[in-house]
C-alpha positions in Angstrom: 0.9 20.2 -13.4 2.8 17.1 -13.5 5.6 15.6 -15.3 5.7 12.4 -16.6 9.1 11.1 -18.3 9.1 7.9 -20.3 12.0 6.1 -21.5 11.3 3.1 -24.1 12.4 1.7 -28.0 8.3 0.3 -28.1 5.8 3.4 -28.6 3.1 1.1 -27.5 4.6 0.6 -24.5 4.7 4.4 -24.0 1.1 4.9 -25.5 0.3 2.3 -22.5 1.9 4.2 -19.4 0.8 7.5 -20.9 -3.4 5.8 -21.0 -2.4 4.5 -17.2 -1.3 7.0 -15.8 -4.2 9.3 -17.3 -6.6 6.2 -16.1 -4.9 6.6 -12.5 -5.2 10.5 -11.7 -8.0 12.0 -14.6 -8.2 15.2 -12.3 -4.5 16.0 -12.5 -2.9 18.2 -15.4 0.0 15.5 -16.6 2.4 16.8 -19.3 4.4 14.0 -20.8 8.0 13.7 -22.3 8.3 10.9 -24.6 12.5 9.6 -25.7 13.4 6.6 -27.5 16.9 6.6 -26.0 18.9 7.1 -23.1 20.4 9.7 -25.0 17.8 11.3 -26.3 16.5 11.7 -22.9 19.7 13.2 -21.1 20.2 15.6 -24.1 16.4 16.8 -23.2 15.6 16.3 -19.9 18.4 19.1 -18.2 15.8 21.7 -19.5 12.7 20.3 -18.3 11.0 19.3 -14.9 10.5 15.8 -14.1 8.1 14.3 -11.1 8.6 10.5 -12.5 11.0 8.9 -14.7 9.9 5.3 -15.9 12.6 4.1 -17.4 13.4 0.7 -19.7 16.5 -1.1 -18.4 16.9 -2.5 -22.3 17.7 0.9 -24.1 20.0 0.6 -27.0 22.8 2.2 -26.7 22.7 3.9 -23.3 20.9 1.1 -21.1 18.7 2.1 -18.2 21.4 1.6 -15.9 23.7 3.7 -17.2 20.8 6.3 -18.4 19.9 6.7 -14.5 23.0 7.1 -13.1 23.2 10.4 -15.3 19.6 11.2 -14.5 20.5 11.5 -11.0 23.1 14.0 -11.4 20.0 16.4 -12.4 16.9 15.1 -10.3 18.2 13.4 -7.2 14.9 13.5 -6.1 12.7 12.4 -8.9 10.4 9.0 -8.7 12.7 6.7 -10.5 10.8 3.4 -12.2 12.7 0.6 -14.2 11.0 -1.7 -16.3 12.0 -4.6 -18.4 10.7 -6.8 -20.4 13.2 -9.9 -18.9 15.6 -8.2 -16.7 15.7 -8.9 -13.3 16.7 -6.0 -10.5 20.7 -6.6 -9.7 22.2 -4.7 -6.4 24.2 -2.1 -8.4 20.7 -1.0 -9.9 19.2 0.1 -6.8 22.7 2.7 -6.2 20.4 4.7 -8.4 17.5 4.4 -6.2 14.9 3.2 -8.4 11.4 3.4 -6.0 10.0 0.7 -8.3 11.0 -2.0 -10.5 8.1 -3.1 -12.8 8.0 -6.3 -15.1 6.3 -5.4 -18.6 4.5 -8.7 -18.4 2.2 -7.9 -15.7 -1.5 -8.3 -15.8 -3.4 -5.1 -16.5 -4.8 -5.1 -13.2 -1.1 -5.4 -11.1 0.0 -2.7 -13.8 -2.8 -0.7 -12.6 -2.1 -0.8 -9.1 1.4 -0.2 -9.6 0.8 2.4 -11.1 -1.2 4.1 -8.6 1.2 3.4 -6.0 4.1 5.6 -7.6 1.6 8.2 -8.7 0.6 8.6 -4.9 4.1 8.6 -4.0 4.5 11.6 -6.7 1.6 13.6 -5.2 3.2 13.1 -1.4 6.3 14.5 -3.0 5.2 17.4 -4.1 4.6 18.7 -0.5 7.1 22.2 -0.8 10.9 21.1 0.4 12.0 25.2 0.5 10.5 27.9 2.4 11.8 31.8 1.9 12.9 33.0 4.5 14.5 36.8 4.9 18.3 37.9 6.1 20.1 41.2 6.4 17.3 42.6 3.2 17.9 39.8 0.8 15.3 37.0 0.5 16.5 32.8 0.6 15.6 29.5 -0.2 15.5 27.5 3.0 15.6 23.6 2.7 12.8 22.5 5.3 15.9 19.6 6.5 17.8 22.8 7.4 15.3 24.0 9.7 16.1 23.0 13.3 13.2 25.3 15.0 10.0 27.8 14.2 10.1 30.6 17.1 7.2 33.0 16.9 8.6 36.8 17.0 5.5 38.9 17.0 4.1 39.7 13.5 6.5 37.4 12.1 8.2 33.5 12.6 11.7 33.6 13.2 13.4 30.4 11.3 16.5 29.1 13.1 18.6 27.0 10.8 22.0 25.2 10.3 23.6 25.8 6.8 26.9 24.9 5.8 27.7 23.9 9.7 26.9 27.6 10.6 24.1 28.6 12.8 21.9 30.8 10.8 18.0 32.9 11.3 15.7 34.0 8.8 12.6 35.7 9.6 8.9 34.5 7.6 5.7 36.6 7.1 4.1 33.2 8.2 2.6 32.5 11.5 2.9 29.6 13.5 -0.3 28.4 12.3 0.7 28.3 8.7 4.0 26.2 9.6 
């Protein structure tokens, strides 16, 4: 299952991304979260997952610049897409780090393609960024960055790590295949 964040004032506009994006990956399970405001969204959004955020830089209220730099205190990680009707991308836009920036006015077909390039870019990202590993009885979360080597240890993989600047081992049930 994916989710699908949309952030516009015009619920055509929405009605549009929602059809694209359903045009673009019909074999996927999408779940959609629909706000009419920067504010509506961050009062929602803390609760929920997000894989993509396309987001209208001309929100009342709470513009898309100010509504992303508050999205990314709770999905650092999420595909991030402005789009404006007349707006431009400025420099201090991309400290959010926005992997797109589409113009509204774009032909169906550039739209489309677009489209399909942020939702292949959402697939790639879903490739697992934890393992669990196993210390002293008690199971982790291991960031796959954190990992610095896979040592095979018999019936088991032994993960050697840094975290926090220390020098830390977990041991997995996996075998070096699975890695």
């Amino acid at each position: 299952m994916y989710y699908v964040a949309i952030c516009d004032e015009h619920e055509e506009f929405i009605q549009y991304m929602k059809a694209l994006v359903e045009w673009c990956m019909p074999e996927e399970k999408m779940e959609f979260l629909e706000y009419r405001s920067g504010e509506e969204l961050i009062a929602d959004i803390k609760e929920k997952d997000c894989d993509l955020l396309i987001l209208n830089m001309e929100l009342k209220g709470m513009d898309g610049k100010e509504t992303a730099k508050v999205f990314r205190e709770f999905f650092p990680d999420t595909l991030l897409v402005f789009c404006s009707d007349t707006h431009q991308p400025t420099a201090e836009v991309f400290e959010v780090q926005p992997y797109r920036y589409w113009l509204k006015s774009y032909t169906n077909e550039r739209m489309e393609k677009e489209v399909n390039a942020v939702l292949e870019q959402m697939q790639h990202n879903r490739v697992p960024t934890c393992v669990v590993g196993k210390k002293d009885g008690n199971y982790f979360k291991v960031h796959i960055d954190n990992v610095l080597y896979i040592e095979l240890a018999r019936r088991k993989s032994l993960l050697h790590c840094k975290v926090n600047q220390k020098d830390e081992t977990y041991t997995s049930t996996m075998k070096l295949e699975e890695w």
